[in-house]
C-alpha positions in Angstrom: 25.2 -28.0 -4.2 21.7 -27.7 -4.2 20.0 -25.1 -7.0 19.2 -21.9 -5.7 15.5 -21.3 -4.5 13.3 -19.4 -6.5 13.4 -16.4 -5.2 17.6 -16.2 -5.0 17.0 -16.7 -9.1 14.7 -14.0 -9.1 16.8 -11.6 -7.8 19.5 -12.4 -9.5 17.4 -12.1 -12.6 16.4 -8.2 -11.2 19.7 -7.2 -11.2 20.9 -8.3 -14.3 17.9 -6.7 -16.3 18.5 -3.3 -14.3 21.9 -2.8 -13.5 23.8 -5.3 -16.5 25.3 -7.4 -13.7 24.9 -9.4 -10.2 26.4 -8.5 -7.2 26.3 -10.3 -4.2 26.7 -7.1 -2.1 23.5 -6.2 -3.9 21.9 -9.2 -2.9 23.0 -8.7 0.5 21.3 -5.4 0.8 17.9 -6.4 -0.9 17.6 -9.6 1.3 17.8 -7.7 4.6 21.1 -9.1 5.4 22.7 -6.1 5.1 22.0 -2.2 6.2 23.4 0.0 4.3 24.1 2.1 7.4 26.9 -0.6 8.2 28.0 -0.8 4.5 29.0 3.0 5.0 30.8 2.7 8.1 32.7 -0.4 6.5 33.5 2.2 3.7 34.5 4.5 6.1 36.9 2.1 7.8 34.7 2.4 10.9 34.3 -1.5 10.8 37.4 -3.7 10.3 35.3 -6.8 8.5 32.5 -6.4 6.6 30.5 -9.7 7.5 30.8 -8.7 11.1 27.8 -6.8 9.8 25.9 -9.6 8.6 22.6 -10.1 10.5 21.8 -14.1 10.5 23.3 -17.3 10.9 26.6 -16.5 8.8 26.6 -20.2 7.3 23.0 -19.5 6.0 24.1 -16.5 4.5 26.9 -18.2 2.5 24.6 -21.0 1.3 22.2 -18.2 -0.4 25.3 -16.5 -1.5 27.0 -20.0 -3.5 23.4 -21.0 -4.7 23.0 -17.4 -6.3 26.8 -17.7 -7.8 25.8 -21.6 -9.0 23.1 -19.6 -10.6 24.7 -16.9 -11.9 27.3 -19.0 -13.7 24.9 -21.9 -15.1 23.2 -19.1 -17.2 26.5 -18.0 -18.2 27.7 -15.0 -16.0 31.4 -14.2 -15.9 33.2 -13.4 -12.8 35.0 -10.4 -12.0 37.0 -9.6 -9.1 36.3 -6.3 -7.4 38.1 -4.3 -4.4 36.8 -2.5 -2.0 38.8 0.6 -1.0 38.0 2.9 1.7 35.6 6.0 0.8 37.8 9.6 -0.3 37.2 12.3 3.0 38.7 15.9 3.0 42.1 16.1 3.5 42.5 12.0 1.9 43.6 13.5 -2.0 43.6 9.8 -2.7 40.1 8.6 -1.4 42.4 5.8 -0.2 43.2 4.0 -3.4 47.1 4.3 -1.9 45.7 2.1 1.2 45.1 -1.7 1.9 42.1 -2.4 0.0 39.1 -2.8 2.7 38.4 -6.4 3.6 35.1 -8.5 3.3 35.6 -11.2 6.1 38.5 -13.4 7.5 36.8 -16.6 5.4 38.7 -16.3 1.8 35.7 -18.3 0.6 33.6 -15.7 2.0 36.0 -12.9 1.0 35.2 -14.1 -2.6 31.8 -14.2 -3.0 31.4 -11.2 -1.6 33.6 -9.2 -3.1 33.1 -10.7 -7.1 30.5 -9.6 -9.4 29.1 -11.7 -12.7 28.7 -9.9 -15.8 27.5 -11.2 -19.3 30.3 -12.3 -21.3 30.5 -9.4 -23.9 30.4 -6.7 -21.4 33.1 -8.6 -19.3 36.4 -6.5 -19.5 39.5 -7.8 -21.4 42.5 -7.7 -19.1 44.5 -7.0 -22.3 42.2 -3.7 -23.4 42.3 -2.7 -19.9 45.7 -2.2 -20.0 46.5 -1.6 -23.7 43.9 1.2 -24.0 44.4 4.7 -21.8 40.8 5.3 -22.9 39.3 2.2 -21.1 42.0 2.7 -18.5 40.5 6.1 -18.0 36.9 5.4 -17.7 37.4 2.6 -15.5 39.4 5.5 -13.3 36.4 8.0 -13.1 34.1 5.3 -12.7 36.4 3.8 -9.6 36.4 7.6 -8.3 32.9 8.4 -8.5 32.0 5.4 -6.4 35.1 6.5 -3.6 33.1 9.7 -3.9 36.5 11.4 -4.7 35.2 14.4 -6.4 39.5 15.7 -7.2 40.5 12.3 -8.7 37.2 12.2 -10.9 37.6 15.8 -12.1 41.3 15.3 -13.3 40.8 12.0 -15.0 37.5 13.5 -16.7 39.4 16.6 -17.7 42.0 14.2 -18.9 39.2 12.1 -21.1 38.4 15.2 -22.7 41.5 15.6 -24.1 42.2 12.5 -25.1 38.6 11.4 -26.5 37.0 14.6 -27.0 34.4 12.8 -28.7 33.7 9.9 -26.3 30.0 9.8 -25.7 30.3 9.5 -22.5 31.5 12.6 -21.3 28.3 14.6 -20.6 26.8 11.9 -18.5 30.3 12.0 -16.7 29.8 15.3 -16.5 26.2 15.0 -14.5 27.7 12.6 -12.3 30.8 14.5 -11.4 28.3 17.6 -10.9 26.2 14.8 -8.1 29.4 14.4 -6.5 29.8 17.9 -5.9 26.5 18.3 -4.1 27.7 16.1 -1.3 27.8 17.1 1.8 26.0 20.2 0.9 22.5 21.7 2.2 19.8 21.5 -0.4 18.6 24.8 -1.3 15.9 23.8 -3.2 14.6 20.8 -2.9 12.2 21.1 -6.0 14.8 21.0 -8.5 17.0 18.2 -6.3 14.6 15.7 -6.5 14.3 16.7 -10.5 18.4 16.2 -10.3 18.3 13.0 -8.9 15.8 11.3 -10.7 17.3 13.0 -13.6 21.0 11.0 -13.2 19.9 7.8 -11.5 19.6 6.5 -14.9 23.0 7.5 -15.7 24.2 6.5 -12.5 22.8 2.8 -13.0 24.1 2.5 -16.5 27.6 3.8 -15.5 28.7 2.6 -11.8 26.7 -0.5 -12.3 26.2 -2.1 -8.7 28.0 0.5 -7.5 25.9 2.9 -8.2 24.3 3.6 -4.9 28.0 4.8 -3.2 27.0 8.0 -5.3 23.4 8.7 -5.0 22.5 7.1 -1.6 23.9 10.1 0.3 22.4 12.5 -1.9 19.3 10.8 -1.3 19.7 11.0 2.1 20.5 15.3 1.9 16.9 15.4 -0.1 15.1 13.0 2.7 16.3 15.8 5.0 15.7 18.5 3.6 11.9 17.3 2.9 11.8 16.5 6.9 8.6 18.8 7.2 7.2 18.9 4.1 3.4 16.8 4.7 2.5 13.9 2.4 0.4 15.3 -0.8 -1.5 12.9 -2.8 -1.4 15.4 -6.2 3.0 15.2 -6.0 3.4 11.7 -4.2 7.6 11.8 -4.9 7.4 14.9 -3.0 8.1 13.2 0.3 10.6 11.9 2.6 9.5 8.5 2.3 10.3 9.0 -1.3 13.7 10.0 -1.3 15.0 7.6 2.1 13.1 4.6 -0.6 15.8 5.8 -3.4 18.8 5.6 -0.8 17.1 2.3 -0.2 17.2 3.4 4.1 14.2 1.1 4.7 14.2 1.4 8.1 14.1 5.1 7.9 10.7 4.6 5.1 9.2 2.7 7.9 9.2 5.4 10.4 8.7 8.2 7.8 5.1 6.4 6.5 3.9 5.4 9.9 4.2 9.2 11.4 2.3 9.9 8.2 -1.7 10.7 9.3 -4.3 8.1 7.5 -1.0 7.0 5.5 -3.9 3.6 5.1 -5.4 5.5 2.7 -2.4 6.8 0.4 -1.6 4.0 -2.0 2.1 5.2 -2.8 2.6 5.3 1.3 1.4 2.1 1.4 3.7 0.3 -1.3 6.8 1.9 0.3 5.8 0.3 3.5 5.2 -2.9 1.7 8.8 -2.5 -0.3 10.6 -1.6 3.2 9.2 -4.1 4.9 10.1 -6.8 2.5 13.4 -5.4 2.3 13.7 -5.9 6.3 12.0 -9.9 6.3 9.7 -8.2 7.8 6.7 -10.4 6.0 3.1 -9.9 8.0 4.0 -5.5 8.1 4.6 -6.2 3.9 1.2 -7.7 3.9 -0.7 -5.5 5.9 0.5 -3.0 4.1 -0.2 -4.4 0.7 -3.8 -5.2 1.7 -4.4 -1.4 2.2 -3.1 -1.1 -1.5 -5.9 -3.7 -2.1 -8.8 -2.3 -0.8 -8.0 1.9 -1.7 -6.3 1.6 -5.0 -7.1 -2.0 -6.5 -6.4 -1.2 -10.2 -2.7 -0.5 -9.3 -2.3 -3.6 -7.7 -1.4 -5.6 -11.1 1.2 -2.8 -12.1 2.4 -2.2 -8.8 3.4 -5.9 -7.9 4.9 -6.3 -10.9 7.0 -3.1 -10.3 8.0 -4.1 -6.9 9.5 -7.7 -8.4 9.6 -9.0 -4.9 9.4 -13.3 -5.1 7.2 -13.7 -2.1 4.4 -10.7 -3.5 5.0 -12.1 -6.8 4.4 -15.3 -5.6 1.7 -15.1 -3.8 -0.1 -12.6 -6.3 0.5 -14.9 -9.1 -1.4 -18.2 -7.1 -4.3 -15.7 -6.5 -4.9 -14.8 -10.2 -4.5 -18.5 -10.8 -7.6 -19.4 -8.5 -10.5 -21.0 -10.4 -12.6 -18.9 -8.7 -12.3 -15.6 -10.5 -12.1 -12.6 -7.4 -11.0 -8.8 -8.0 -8.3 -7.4 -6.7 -9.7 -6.3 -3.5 -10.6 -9.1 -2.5 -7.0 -10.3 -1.9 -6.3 -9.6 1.4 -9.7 -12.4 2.3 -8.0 -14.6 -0.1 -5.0 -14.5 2.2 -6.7 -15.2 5.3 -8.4 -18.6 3.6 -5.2 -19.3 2.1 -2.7 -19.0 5.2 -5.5 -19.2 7.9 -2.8 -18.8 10.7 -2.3 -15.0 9.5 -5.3 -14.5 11.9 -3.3 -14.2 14.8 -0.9 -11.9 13.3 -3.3 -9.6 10.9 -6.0 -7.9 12.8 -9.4 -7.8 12.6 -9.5 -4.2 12.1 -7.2 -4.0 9.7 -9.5 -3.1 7.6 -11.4 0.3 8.8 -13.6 0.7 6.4 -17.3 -0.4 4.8 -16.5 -1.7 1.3 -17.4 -4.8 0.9 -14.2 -6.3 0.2 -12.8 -5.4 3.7 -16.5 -6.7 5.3 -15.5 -9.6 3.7 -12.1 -9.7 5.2 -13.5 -9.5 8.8 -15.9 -12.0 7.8 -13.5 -14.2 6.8 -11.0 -13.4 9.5 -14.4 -14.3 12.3 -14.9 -17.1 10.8 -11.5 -19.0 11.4 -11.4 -17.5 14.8 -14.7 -19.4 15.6 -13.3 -22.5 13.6 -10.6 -22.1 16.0 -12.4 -21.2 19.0 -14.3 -24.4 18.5 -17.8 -21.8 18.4 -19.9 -23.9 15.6 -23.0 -21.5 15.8 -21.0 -18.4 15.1 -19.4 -19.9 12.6 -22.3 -21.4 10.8 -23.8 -18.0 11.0 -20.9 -16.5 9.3 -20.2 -19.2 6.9 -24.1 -18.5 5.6 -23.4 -14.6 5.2 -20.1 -15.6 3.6 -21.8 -17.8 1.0 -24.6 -15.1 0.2 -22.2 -12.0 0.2 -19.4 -13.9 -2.3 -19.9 -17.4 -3.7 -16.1 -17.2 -4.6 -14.8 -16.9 -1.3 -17.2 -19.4 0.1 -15.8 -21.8 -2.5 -12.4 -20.9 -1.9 -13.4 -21.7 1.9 -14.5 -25.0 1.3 -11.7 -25.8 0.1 -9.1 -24.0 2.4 -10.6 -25.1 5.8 
């Protein structure tokens, strides 16, 4: 088996630093292979087989998925077995845990990947505590409820963890996360103090429900996203926003549409680096970097934190080779970088990408002429532009000798 590429390790890497484990399910979602939509209608036993689901070649898919696992284990993850049982609706007092646990795909190898996740070796249950100890037993029950959004269930064994462990320190964040739960399927009265909520328990939520964590808040998410439907993008409160909320429930489709029906979102850095995050998310790489070139040329001294927030392998990537360049350039000057670096982007990235008179983005259409001449087989034009290339940045010029 061949080791996994470096972006697989990457997110593997991601998800053991946030969320204490890997999941393959995770990786699923933050590859674009999965939409959450469909995860919820799985959950919902709306669809019989989860990798029905699955968009792309399904033997690609499992490839990623084993070189990720080969990963996973060579730095010395553990595996644990997890099942998947169908979501808790009104009138269901089980949430389904009595019911045929949901099923992943008709290929056992498949089945298995899918539905396993790698922990580190100390926080790797004990089948002999889990059963031996009603307190483990317990927490393990609340957790498994929470995440079948099975508000009943959760409350009893909560009420039932008090009594036995009145002193477990867990209880009050149990207590904010039964208290999410119970905002399902409600209206949000004040949106204000839901978005304070949320971001208040995602923590919480993270450290708790693990990679499971998004069963919970996703839908709450979603309540905020709509109750924000109208409310108009202000740069002073940037989280105040659809966009924001629909990014948290991770609906990237959905932050597509909401940025894009934004006015001049171009010129609202956080706008932009949802749309770049979104796109990503949906392999949707020359929207990511159009996107992220706007980020370049309106807020350039967030572009070093802000691509090291995102922790996406092919923005890391590429930002990393560009502060490696001998030819020292600012940050705003990345999106030319990238035209003289992947010259074929000119058919793909516009001209008028960039609006505006800085002279980063003059350089960009210089730049972006000047292989469309090359190309055009036009030698005066771009000898012209070559000269006002070399006079208005020596470091690009060089760059361009070497690139073309």
């Amino acid at each position: 088996m061949t080791s996994p590429d470096s972006s697989l390790q990457s997110q593997v890497d991601a998800q053991l630093l946030e969320q204490g484990a890997f999941a393959p399910l995770e990786l699923l979602f933050n590859s674009g292979r999965l939409l959450y939509s469909d995860y919820e209608s799985w959950r919902r036993r709306e669809i019989e087989l989860l990798d029905s689901a699955l968009m792309g070649n399904a033997e690609n898919i499992k490839a990623e998925i084993e070189q990720a696992v080969a990963y996973a284990k060579r730095i010395g993850l553990v595996e644990q077995a997890q099942e998947f049982q169908a979501w808790h609706t009104h009138g269901n007092e089980t949430g389904g845990r009595s019911e045929r646990p949901l099923r992943i795909s008709m290929d056992a190898q498949l089945q298995r990947l899918i539905g396993s996740r790698y922990l580190r070796a100390q926080n790797a249950p004990q089948m002999d505590l889990f059963f031996d100890n009603p307190i483990v037993a317990l927490t393990n029950g609340i957790v498994a409820s929470l995440t079948s959004r099975n508000l009943a269930a959760a409350q009893r064994q909560l009420d039932q963890l008090y009594t036995q462990a009145p002193t477990h320190s867990d209880l009050p964040a149990f207590d904010q996360l039964l208290a999410a739960l119970a905002h399902l399927d409600h209206a949000v009265e004040e949106s204000r103090q839901e978005l304070a909520f949320l971001l208040e328990i995602t923590p919480t939520a993270r450290r708790l429900l693990a990679t499971q964590w998004r069963d919970l808040l996703a839908p709450l998410w979603r309540q905020l996203a709509h109750s924000l439907e109208h409310v108009a993008f202000n740069p002073a409160d940037p989280d105040f926003h659809r966009s924001f909320a629909l990014a948290q429930a991770q609906d990237w489709a959905a932050v597509s549409d909401t940025v894009l029906r934004e006015q001049d979102w171009q010129a609202h850095a956080p706008l932009c680096l949802r749309l770049v995050e979104s796109a990503f998310n949906r392999r949707r790489r020359v929207e990511a970097l159009a996107a992220w070139c706007h980020v370049c040329w309106r807020a350039p001294a967030t572009t070093p934190a802000a691509a090291n927030k995102l922790r996406h392998p092919e923005l890391t990537m590429l930002w990393q080779r560009f502060l490696d360049e001998e030819e020292s350039l600012q940050e705003a000057e990345f999106p030319a970088w990238l035209l003289l670096r992947e010259p074929g982007l000119v058919l793909q990235l516009a001209e008028d990408l960039a609006p505006g008179e800085t002279v980063p983005e003059q350089h960009y259409r210089t730049v972006h002429r000047l292989i469309q001449a090359r190309r055009a087989r036009r030698p005066e034009e771009e000898l012209r532009l070559r000269k006002a290339l070399q006079q208005g940045s020596p470091a690009l010029f060089a760059l361009l000798k070497q690139s073309i």
